[in-house]
C-alpha positions as CSV (number, residue, x, y, z in Angstrom):
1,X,0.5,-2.1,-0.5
2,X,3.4,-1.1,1.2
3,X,2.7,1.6,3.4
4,X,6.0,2.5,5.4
5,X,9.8,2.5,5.6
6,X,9.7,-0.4,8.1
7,X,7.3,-2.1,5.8
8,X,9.5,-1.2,2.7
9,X,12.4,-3.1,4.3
10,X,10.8,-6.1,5.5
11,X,9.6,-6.3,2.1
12,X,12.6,-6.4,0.7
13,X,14.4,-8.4,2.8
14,X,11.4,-11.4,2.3
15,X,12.4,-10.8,-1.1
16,X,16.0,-11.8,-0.9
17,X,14.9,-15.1,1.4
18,X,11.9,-16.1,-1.4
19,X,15.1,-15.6,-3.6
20,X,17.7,-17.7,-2.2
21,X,14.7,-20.6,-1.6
22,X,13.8,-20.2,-5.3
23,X,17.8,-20.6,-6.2
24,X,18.2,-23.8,-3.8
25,X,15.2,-25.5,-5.4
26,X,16.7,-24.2,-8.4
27,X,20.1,-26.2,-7.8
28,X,18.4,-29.2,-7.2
29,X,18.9,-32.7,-9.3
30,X,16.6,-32.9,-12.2
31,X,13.8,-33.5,-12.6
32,X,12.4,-31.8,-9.6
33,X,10.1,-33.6,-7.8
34,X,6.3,-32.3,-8.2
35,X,6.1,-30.6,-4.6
36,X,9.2,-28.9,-5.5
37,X,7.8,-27.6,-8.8
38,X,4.7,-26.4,-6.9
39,X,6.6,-24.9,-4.0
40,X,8.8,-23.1,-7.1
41,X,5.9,-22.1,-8.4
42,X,4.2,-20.2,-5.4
43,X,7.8,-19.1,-4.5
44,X,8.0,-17.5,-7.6
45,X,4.2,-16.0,-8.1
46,X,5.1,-14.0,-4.8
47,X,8.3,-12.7,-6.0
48,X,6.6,-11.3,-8.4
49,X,4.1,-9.9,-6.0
50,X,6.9,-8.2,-3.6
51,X,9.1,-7.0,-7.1
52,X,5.5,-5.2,-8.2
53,X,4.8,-3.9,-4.7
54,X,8.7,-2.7,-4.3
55,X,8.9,-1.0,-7.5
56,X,5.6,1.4,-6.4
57,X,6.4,2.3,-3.5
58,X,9.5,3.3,-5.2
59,X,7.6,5.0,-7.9
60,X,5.6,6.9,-5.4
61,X,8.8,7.9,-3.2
62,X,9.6,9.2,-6.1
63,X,7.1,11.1,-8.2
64,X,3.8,13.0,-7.1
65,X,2.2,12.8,-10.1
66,X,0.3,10.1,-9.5
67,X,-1.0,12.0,-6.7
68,X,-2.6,14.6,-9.0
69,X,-4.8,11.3,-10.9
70,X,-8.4,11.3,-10.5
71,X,-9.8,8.8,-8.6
72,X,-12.9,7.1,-6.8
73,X,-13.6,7.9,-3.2
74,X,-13.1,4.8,-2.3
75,X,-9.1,5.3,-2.9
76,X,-8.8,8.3,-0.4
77,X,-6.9,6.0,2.0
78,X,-4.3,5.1,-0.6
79,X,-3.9,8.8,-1.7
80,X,-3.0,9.8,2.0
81,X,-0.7,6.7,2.2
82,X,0.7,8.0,-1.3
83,X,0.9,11.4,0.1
84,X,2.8,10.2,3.4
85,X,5.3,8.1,1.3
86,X,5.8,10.3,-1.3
87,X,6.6,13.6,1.3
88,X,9.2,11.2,2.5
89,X,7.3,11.8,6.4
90,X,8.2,8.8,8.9
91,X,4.9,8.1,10.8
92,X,6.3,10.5,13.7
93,X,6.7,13.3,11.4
94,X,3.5,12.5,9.6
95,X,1.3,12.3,13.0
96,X,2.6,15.6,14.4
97,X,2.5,17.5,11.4
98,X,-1.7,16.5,11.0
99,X,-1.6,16.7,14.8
100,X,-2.4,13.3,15.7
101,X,-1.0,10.8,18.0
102,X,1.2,8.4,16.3
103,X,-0.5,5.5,17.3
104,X,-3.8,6.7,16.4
105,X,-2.7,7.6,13.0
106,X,-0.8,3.8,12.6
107,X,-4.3,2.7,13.9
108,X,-6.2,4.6,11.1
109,X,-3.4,3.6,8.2
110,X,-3.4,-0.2,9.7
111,X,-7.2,-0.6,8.3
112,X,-7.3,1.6,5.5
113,X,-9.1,4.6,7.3
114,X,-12.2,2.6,7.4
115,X,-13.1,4.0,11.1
116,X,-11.9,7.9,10.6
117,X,-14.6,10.2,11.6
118,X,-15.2,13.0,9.1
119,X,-13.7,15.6,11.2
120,X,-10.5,13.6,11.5
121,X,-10.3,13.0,7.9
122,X,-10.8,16.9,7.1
123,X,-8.3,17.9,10.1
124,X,-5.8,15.4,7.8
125,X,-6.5,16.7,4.1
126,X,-6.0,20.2,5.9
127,X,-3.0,20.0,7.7
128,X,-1.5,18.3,4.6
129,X,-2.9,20.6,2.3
130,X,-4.0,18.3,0.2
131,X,-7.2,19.0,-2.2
132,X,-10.1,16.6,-2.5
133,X,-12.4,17.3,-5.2
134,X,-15.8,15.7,-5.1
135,X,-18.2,15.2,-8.2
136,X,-21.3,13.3,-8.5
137,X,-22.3,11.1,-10.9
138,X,-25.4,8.7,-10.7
139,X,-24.6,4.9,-11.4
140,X,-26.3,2.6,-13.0
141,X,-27.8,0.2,-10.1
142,X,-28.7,2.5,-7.4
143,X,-29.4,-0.1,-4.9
144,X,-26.5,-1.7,-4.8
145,X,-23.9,-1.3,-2.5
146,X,-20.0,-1.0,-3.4
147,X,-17.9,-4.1,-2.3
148,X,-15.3,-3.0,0.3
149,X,-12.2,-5.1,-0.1
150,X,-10.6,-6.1,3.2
């Protein structure tokens, strides 16, 4: 997930390099050797990966209503990214207006929020005014833990 402007661009620009190698192997005498087809292939299964990561940050520049979806608690770090994006706040502008340092708050967004205390999170959601929502539900396997992607 992109998560920034500065992120955003070196994004893009990775994109234009994947393709210009994906045009030279492109250009090449067929057939293509087979480490060149493999190379193509990977070049080309990551372009696809930066287009798809591009066009939502775009769409979340863009729109808020994605914002307003119901979601699992688990995705409360991607909501306040959203929120940051989609305000159009730089990190500066984001930090002072939840009055946080700026490298705290880089700190927090680097790895997902997984080590905000409570009271940080709740000085966040207030200062932004955003609205969380909790309902409970019981799930099937009680025991069992959620997986936390990394």
């Amino acid at each position: 997930m992109i998560k920034n402007e500065k992120q955003y661009s070196i994004t893009k620009k990775t994109l234009s390099n994947i393709q210009m190698d994906i045009e030279r192997i492109e250009s090449l005498d067929k057939p293509i050797p087979a480490t060149k087809e493999l190379i193509l292939v990977s070049l080309n299964y990551m372009k696809l990966q930066l287009e798809n990561q591009i066009s939502q940050y775009n769409q979340t520049r863009s729109s808020d209503s994605r914002l307003r979806n119901e979601r699992r608690i688990e995705e409360l770090p991607e909501l306040l990214i959203e929120y940051k994006i989609n305000s159009g706040m730089t990190q500066k502008e984001f930090s002072k207006k939840v009055g946080m340092k700026e490298q705290q708050l880089q700190r927090y967004e680097a790895e997902d929020f997984r080590s905000i205390s409570f009271r940080n999170l709740l000085k966040i959601l207030h200062a932004i005014g955003l609205e969380i929502t909790v309902r409970g539900s019981i799930r099937q396997n009680p025991g069992s833990q959620p997986t936390i992607a990394s």
